[in-house]
TORNUMAR-899606 format. One record per atom (N, C-alpha, C, CB): atom name; z, y negated, x; residue number from 1. Coordinates in nm, 2 decimals. Last residue first. Glycine has a CB too. Layout:
TORNUMAR-899606
<atomo=CA; up=Z; north=Y; east=X; num=NUM> .
...
end
This chain:
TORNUMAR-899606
<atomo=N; up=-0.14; north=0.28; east=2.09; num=108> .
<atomo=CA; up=-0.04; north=0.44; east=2.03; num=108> .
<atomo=C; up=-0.09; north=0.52; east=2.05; num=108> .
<atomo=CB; up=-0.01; north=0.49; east=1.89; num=108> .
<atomo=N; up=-0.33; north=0.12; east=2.11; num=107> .
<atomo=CA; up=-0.24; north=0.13; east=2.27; num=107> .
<atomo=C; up=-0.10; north=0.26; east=2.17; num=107> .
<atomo=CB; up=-0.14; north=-0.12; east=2.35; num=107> .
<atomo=N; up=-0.54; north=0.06; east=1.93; num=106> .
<atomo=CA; up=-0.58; north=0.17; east=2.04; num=106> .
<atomo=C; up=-0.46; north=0.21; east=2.15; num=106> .
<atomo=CB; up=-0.72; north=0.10; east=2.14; num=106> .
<atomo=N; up=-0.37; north=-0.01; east=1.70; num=105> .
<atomo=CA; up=-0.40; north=0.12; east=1.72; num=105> .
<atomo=C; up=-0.44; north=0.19; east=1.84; num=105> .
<atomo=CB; up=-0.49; north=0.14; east=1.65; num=105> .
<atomo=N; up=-0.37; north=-0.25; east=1.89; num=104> .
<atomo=CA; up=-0.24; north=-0.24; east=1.88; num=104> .
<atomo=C; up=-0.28; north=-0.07; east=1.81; num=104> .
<atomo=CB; up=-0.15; north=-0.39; east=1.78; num=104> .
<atomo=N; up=-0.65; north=-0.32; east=1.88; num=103> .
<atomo=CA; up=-0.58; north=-0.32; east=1.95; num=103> .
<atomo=C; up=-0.49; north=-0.23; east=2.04; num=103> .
<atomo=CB; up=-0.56; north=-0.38; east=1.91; num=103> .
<atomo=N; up=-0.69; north=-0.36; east=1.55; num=102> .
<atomo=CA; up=-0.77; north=-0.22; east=1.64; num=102> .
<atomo=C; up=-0.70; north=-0.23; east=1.78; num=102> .
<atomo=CB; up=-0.98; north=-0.24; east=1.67; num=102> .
<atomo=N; up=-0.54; north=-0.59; east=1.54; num=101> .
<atomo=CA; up=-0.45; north=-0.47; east=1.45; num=101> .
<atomo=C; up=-0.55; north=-0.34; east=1.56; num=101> .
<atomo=CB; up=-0.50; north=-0.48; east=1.21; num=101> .
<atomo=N; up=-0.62; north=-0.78; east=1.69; num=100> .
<atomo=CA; up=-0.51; north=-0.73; east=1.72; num=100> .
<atomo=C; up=-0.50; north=-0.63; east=1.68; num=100> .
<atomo=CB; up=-0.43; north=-0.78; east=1.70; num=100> .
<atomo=N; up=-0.94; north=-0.80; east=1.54; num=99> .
<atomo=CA; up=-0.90; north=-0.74; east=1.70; num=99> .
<atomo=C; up=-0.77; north=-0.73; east=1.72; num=99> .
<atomo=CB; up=-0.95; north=-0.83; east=1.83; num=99> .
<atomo=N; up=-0.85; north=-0.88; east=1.31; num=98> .
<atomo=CA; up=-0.90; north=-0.74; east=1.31; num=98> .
<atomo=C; up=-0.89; north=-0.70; east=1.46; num=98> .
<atomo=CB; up=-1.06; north=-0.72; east=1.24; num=98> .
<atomo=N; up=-0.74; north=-1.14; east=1.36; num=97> .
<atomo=CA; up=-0.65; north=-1.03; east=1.30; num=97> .
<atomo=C; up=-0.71; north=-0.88; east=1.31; num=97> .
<atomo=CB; up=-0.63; north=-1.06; east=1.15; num=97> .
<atomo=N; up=-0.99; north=-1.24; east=1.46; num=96> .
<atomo=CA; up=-0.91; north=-1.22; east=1.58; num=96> .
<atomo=C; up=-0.76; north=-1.10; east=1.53; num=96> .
<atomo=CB; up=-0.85; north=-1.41; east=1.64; num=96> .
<atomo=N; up=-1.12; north=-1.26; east=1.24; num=95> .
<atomo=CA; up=-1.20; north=-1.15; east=1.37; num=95> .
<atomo=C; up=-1.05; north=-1.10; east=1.42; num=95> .
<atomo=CB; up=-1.33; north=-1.25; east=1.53; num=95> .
<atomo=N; up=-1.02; north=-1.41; east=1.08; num=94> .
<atomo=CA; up=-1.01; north=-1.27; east=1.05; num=94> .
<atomo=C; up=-1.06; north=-1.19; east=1.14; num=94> .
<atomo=CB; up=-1.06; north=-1.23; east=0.95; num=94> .
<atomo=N; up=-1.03; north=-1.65; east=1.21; num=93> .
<atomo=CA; up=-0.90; north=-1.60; east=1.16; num=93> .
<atomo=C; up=-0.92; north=-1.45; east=1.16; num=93> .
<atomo=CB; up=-0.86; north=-1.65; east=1.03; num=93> .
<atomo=N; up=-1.34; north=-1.67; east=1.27; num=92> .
<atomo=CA; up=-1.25; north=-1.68; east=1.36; num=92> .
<atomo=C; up=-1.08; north=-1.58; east=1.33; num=92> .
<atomo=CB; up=-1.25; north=-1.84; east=1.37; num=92> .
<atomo=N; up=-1.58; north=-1.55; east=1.09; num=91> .
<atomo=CA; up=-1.48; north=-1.62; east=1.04; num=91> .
<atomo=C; up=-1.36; north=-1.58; east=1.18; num=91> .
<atomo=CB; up=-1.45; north=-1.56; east=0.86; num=91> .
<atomo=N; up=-1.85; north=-1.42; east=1.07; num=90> .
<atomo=CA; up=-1.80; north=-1.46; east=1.21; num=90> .
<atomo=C; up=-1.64; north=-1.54; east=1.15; num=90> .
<atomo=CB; up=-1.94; north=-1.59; east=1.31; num=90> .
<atomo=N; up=-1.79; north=-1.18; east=0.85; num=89> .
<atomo=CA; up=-1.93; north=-1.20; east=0.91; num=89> .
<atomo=C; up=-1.85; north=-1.25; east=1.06; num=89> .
<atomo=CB; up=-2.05; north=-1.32; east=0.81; num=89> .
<atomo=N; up=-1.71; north=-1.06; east=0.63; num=88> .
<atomo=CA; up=-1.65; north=-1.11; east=0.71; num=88> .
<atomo=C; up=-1.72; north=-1.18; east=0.78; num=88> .
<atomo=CB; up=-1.58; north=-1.06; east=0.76; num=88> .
<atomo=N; up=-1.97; north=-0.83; east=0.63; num=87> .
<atomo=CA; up=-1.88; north=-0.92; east=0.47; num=87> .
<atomo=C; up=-1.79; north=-1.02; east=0.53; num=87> .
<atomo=CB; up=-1.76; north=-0.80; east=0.36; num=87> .
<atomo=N; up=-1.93; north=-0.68; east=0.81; num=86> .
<atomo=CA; up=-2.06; north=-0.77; east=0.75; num=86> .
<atomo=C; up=-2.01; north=-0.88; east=0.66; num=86> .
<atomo=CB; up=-2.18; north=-0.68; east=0.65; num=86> .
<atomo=N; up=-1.70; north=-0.56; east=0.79; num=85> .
<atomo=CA; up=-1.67; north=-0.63; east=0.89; num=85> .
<atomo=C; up=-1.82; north=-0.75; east=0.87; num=85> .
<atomo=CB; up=-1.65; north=-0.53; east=1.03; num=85> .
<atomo=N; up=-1.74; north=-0.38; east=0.54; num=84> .
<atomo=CA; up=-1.61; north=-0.50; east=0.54; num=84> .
<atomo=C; up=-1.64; north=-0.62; east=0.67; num=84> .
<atomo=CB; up=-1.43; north=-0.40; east=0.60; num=84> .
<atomo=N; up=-1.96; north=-0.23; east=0.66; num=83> .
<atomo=CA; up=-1.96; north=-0.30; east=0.50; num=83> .
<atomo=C; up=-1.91; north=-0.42; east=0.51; num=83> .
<atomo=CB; up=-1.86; north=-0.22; east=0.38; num=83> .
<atomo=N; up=-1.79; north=-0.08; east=0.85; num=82> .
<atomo=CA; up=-1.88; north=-0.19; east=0.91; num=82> .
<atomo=C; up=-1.91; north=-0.27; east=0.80; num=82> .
<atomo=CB; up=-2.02; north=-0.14; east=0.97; num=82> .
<atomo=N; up=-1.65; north=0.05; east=0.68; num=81> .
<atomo=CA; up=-1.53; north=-0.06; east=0.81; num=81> .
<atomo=C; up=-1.65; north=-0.14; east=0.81; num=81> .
<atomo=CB; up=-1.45; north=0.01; east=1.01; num=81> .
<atomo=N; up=-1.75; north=0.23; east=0.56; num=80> .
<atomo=CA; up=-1.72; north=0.11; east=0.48; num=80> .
<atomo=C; up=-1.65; north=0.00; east=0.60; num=80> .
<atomo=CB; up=-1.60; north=0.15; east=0.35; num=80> .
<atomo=N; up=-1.86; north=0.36; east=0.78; num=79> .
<atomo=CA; up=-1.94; north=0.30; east=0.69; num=79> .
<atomo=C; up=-1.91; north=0.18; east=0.60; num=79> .
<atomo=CB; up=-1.98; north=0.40; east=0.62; num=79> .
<atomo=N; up=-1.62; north=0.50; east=0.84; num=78> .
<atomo=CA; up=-1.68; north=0.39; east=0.94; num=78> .
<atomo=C; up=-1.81; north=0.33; east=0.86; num=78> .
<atomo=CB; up=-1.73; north=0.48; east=1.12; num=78> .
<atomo=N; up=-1.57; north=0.61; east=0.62; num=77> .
<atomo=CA; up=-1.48; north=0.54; east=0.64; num=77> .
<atomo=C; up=-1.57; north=0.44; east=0.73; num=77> .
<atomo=CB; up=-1.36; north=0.61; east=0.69; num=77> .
<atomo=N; up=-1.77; north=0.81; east=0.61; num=76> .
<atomo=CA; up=-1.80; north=0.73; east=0.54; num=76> .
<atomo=C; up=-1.69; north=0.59; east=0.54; num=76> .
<atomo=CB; up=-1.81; north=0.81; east=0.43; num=76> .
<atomo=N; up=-1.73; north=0.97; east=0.90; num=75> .
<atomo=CA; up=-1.82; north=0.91; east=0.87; num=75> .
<atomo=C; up=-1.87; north=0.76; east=0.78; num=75> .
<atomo=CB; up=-1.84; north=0.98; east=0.83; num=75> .
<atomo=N; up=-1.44; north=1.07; east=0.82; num=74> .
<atomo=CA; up=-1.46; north=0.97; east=0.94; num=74> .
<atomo=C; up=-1.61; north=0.89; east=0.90; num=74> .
<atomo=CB; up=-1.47; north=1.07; east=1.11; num=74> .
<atomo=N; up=-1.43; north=1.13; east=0.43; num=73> .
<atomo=CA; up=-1.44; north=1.20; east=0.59; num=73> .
<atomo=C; up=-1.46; north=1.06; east=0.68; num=73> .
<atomo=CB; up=-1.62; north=1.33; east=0.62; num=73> .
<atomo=N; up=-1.10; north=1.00; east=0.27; num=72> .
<atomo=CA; up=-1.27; north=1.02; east=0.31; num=72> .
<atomo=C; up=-1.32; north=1.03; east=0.42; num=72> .
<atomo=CB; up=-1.35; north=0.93; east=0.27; num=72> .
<atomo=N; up=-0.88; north=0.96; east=0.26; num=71> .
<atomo=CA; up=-0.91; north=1.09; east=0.21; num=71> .
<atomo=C; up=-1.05; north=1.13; east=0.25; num=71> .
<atomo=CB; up=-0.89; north=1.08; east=0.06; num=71> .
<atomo=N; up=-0.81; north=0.70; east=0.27; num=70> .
<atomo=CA; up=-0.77; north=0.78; east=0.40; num=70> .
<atomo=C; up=-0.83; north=0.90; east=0.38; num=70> .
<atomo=CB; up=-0.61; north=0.80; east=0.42; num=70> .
<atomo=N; up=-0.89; north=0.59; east=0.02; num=69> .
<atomo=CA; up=-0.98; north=0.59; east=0.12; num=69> .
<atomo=C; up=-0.96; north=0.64; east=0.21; num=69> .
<atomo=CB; up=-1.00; north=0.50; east=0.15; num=69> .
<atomo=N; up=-0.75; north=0.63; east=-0.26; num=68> .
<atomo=CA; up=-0.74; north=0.75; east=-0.17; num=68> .
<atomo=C; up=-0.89; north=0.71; east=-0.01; num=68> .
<atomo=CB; up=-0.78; north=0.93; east=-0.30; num=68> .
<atomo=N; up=-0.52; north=0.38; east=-0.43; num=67> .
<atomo=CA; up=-0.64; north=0.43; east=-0.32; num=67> .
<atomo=C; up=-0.62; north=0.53; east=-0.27; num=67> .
<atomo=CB; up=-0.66; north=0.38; east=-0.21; num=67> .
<atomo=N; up=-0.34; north=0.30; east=-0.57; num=66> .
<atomo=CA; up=-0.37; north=0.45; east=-0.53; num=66> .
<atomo=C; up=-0.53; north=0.46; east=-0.49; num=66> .
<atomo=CB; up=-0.33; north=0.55; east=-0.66; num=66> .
<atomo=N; up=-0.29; north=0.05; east=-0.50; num=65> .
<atomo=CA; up=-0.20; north=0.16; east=-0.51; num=65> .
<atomo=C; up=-0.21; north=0.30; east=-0.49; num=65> .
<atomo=CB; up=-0.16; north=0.17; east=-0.61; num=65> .
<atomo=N; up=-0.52; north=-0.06; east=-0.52; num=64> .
<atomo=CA; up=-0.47; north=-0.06; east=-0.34; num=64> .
<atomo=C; up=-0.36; north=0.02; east=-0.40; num=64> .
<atomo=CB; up=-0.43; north=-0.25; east=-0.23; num=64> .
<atomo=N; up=-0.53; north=-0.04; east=-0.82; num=63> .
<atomo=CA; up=-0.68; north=-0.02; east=-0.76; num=63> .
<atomo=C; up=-0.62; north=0.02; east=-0.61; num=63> .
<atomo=CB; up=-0.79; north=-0.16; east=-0.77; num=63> .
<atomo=N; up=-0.36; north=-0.21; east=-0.87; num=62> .
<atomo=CA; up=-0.35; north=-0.06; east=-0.91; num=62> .
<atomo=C; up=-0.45; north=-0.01; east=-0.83; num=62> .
<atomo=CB; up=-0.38; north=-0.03; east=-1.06; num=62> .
<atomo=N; up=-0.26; north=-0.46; east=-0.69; num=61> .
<atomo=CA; up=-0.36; north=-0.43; east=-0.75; num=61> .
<atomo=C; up=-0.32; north=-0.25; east=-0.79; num=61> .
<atomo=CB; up=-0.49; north=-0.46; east=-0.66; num=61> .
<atomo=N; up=0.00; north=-0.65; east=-0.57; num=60> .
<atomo=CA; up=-0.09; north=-0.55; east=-0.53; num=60> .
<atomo=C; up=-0.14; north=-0.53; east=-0.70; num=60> .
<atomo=CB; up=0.00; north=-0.38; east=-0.43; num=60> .
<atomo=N; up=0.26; north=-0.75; east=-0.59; num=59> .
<atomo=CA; up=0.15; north=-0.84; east=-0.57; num=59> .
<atomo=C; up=0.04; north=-0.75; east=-0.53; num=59> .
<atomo=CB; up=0.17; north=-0.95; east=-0.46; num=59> .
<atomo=N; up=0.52; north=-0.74; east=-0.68; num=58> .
<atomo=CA; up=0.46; north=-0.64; east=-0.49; num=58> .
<atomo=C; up=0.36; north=-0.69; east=-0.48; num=58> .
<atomo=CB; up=0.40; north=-0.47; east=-0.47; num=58> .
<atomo=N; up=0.54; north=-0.74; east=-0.89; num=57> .
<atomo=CA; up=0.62; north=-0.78; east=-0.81; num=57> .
<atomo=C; up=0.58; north=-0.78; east=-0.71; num=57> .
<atomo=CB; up=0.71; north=-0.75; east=-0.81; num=57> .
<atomo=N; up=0.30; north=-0.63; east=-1.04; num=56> .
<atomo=CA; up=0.32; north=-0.77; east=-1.04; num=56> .
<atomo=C; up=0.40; north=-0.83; east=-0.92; num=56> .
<atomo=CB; up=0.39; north=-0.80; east=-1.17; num=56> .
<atomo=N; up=0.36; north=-0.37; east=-0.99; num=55> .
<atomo=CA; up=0.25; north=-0.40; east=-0.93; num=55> .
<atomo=C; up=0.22; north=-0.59; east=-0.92; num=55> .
<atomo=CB; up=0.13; north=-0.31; east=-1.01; num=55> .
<atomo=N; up=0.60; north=-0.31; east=-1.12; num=54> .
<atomo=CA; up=0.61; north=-0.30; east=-0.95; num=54> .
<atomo=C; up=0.46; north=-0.35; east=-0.94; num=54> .
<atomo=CB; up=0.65; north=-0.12; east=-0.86; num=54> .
<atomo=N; up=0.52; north=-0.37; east=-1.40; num=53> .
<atomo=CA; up=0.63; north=-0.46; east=-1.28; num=53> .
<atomo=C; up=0.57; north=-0.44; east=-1.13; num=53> .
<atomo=CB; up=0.82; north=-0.38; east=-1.28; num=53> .
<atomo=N; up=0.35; north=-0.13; east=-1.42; num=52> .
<atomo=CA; up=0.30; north=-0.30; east=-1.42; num=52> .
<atomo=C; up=0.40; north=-0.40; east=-1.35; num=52> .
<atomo=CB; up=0.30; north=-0.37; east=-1.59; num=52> .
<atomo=N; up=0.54; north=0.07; east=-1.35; num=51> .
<atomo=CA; up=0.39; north=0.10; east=-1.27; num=51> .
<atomo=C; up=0.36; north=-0.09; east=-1.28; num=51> .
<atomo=CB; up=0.23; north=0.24; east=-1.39; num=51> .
<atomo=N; up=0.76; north=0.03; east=-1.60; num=50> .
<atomo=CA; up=0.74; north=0.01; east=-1.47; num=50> .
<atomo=C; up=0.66; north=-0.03; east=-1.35; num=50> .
<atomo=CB; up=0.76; north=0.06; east=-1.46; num=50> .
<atomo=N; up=0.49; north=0.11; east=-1.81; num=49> .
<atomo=CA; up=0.60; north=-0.06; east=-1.80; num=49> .
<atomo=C; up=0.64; north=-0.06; east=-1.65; num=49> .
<atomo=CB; up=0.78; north=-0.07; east=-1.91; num=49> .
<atomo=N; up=0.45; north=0.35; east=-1.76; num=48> .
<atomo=CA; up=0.34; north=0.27; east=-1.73; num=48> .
<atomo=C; up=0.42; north=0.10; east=-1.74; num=48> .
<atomo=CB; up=0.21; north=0.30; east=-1.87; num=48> .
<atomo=N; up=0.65; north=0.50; east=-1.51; num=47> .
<atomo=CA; up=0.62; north=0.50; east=-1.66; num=47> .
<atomo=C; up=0.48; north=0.37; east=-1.67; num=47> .
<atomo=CB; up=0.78; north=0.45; east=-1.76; num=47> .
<atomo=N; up=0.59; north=0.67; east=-1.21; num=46> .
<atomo=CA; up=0.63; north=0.53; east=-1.33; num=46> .
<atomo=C; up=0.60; north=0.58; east=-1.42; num=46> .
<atomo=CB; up=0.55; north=0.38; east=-1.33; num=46> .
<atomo=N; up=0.80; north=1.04; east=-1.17; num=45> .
<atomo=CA; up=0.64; north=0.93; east=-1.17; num=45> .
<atomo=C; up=0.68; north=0.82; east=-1.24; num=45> .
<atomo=CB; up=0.48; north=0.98; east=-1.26; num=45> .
<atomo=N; up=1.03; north=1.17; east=-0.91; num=44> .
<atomo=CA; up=1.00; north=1.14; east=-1.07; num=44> .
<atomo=C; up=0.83; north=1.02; east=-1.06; num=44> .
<atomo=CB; up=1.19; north=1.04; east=-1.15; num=44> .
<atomo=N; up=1.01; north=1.20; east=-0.71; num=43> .
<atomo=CA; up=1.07; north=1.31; east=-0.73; num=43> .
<atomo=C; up=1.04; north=1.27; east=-0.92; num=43> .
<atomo=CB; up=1.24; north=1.33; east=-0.64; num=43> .
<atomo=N; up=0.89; north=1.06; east=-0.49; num=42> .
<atomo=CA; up=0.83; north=1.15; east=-0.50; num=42> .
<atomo=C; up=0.87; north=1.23; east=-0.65; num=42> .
<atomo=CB; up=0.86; north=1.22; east=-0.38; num=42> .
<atomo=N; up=1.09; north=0.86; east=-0.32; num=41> .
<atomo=CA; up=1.07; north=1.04; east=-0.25; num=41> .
<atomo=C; up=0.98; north=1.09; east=-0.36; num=41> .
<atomo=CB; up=1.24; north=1.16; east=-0.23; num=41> .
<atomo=N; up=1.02; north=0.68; east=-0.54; num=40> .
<atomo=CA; up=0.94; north=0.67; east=-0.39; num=40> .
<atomo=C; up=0.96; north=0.80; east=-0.33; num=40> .
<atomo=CB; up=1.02; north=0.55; east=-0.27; num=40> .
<atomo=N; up=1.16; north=0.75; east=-0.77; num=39> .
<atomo=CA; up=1.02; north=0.71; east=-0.76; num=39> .
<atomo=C; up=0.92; north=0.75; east=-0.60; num=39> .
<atomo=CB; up=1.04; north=0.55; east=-0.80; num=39> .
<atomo=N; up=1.39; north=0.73; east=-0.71; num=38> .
<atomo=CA; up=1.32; north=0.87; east=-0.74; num=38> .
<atomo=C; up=1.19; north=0.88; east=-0.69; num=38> .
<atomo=CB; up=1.29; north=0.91; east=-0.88; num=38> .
<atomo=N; up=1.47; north=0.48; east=-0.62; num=37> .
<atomo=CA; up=1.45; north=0.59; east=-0.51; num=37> .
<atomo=C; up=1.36; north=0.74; east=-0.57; num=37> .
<atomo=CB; up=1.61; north=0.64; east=-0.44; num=37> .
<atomo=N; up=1.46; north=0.36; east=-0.88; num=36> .
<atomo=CA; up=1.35; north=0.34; east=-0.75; num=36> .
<atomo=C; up=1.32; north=0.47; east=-0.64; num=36> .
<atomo=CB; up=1.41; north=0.20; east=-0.66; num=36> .
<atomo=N; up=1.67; north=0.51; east=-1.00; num=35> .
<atomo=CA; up=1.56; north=0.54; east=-1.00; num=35> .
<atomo=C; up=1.44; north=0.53; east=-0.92; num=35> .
<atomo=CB; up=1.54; north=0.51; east=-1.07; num=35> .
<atomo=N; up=1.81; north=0.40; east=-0.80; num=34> .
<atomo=CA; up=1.86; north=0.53; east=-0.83; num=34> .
<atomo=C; up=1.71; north=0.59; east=-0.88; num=34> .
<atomo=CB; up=2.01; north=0.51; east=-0.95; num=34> .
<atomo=N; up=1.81; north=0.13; east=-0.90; num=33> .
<atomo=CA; up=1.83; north=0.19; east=-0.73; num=33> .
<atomo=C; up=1.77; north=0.33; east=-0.76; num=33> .
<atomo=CB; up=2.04; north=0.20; east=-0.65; num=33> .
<atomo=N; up=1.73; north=0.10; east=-1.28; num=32> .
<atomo=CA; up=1.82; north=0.10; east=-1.14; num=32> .
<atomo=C; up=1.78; north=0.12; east=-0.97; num=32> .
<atomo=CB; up=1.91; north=0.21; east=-1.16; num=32> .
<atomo=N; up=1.48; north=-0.20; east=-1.33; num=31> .
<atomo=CA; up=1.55; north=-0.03; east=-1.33; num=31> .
<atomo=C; up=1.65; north=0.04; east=-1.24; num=31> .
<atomo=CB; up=1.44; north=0.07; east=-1.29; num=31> .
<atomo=N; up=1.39; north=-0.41; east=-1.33; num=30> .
<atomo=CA; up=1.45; north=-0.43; east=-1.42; num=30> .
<atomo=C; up=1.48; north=-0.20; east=-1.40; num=30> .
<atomo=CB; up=1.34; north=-0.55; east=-1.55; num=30> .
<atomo=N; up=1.25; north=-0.57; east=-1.10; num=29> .
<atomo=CA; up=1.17; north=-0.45; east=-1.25; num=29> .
<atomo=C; up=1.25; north=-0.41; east=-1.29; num=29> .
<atomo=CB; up=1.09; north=-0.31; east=-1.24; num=29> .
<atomo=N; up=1.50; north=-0.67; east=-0.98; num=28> .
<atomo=CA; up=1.35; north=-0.75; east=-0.99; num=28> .
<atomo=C; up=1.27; north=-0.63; east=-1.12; num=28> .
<atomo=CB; up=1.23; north=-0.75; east=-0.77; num=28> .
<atomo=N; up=1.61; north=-0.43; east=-0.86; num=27> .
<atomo=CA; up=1.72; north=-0.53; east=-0.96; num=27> .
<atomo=C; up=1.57; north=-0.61; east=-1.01; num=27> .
<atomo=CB; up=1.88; north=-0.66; east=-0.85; num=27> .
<atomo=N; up=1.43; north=-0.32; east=-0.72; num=26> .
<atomo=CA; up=1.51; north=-0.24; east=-0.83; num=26> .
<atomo=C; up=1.50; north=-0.36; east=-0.91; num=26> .
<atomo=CB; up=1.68; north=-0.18; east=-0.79; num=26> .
<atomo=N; up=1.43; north=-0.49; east=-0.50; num=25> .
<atomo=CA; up=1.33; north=-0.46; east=-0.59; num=25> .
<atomo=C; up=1.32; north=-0.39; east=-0.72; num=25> .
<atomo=CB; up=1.27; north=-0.41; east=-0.53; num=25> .
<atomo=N; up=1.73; north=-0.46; east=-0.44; num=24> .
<atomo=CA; up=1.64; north=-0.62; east=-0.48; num=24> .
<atomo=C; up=1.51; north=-0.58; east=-0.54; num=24> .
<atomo=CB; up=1.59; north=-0.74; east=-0.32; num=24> .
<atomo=N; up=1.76; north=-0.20; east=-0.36; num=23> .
<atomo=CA; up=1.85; north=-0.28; east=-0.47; num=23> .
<atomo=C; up=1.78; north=-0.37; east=-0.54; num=23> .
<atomo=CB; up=1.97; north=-0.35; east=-0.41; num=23> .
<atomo=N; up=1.56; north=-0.12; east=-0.15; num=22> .
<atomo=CA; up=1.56; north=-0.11; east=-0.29; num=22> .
<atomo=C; up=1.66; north=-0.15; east=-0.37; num=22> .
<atomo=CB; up=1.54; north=0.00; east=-0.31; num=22> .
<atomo=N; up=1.49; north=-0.45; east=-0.02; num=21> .
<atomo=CA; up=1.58; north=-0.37; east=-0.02; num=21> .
<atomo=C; up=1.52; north=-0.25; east=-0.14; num=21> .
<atomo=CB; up=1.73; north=-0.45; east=-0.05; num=21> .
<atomo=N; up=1.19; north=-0.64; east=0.11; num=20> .
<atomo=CA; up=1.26; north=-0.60; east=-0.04; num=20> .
<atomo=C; up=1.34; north=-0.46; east=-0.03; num=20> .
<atomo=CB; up=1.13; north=-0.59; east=-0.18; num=20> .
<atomo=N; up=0.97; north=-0.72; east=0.25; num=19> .
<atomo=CA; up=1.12; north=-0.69; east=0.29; num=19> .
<atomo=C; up=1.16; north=-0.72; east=0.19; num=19> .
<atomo=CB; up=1.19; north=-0.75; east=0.41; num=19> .
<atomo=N; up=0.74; north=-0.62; east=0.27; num=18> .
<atomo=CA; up=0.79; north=-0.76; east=0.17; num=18> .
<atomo=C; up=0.89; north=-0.81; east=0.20; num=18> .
<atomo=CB; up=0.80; north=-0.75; east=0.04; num=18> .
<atomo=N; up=0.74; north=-0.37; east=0.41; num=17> .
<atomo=CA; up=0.68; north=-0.49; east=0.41; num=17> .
<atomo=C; up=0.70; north=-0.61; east=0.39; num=17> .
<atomo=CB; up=0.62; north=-0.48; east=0.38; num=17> .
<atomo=N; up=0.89; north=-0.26; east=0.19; num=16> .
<atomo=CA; up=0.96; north=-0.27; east=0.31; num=16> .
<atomo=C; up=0.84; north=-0.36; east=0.38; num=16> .
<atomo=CB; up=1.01; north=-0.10; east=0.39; num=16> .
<atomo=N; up=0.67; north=-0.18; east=-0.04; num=15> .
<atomo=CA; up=0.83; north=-0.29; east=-0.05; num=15> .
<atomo=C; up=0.91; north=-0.30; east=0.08; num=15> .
<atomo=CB; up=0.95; north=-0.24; east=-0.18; num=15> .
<atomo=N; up=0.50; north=-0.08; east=0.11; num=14> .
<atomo=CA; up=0.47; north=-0.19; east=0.04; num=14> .
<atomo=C; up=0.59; north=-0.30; east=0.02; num=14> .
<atomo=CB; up=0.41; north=-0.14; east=-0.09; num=14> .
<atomo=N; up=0.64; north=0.16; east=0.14; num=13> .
<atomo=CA; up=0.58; north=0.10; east=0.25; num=13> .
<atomo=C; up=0.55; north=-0.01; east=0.22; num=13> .
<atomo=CB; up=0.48; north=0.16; east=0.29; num=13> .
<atomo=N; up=0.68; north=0.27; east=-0.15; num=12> .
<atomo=CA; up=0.83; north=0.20; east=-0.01; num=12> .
<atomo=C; up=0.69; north=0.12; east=0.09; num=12> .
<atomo=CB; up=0.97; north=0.40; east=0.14; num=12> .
<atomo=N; up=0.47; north=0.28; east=-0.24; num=11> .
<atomo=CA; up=0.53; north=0.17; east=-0.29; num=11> .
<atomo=C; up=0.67; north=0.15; east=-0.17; num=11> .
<atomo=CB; up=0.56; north=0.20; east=-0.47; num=11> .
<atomo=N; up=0.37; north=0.50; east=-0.07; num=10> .
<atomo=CA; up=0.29; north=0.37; east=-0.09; num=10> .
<atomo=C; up=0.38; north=0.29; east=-0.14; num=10> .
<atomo=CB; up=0.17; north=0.37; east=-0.18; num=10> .
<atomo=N; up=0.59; north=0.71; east=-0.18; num=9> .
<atomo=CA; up=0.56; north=0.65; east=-0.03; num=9> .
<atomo=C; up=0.48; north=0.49; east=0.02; num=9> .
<atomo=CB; up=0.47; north=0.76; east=0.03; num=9> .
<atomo=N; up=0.47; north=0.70; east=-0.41; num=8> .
<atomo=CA; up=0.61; north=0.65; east=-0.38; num=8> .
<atomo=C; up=0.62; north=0.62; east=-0.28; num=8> .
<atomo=CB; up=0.71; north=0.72; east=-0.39; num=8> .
<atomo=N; up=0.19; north=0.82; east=-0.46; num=7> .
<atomo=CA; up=0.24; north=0.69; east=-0.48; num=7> .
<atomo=C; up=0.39; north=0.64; east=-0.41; num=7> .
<atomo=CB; up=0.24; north=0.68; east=-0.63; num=7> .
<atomo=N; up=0.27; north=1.06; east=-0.28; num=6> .
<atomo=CA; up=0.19; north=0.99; east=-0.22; num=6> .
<atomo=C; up=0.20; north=0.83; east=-0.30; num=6> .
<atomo=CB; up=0.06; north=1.08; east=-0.22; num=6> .
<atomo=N; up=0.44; north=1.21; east=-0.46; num=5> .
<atomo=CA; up=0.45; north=1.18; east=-0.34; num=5> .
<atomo=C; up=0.38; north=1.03; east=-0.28; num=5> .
<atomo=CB; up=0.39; north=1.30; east=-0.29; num=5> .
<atomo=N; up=0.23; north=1.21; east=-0.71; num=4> .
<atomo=CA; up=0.41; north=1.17; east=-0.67; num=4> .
<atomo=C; up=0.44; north=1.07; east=-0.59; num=4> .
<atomo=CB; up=0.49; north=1.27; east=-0.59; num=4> .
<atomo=N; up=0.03; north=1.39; east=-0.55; num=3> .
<atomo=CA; up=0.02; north=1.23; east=-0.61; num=3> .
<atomo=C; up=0.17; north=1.14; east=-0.62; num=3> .
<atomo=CB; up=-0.03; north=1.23; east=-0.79; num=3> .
<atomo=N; up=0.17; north=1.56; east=-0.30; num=2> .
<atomo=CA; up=0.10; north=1.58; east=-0.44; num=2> .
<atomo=C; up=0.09; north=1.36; east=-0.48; num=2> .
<atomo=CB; up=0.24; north=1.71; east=-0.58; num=2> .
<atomo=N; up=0.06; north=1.71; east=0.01; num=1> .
<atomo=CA; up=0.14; north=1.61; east=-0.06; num=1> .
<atomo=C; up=0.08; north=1.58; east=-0.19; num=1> .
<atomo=CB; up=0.16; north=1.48; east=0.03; num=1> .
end
């Protein structure tokens, strides 16, 4: 799957999260439906004015746009999980979100 790809997909997943139609997220950056959808199958790239909307609107960073951390062998991934989970340290809220979400992976 080429970059395209792979941003557009990130930005539906992001805007169906939010629960933002593509009409309403469209209509919000100021570009048609028509394009949004290019955008997300892949089939055309942002422009850099767009790329800034959708990242204002969506509330995400460029940086969590195109992350490629899925990309990195098992090893170094479980390296940064433990990083994250030190860093978190005993904070009740976030233990108990990280034990649903590993959970709810281990029962698929």
């Amino acid at each position: 799957m080429g970059i395209k790809q792979e941003i557009g997909k990130k930005i539906k997943r992001i805007r169906l999260e939010k629960g933002y139609t593509q009409e309403k997220l469209a209509e919000m950056i100021d570009i048609s439906q028509k394009a949004l959808s290019s955008i997300e199958v892949g089939e055309n790239f942002l422009k850099a004015e767009t790329l800034d909307k959708i990242l204002t609107t969506l509330d995400i960073t460029a940086e969590e746009l195109f992350a490629t951390n899925h990309l990195k062998n098992t090893t170094e991934l479980l390296r940064m999980i433990n990083i994250n989970l030190a860093q978190i340290g005993d904070n009740p809220e976030k233990l108990g979100i990280i034990y649903n979400l590993t959970k709810c992976l281990n029962n698929k």
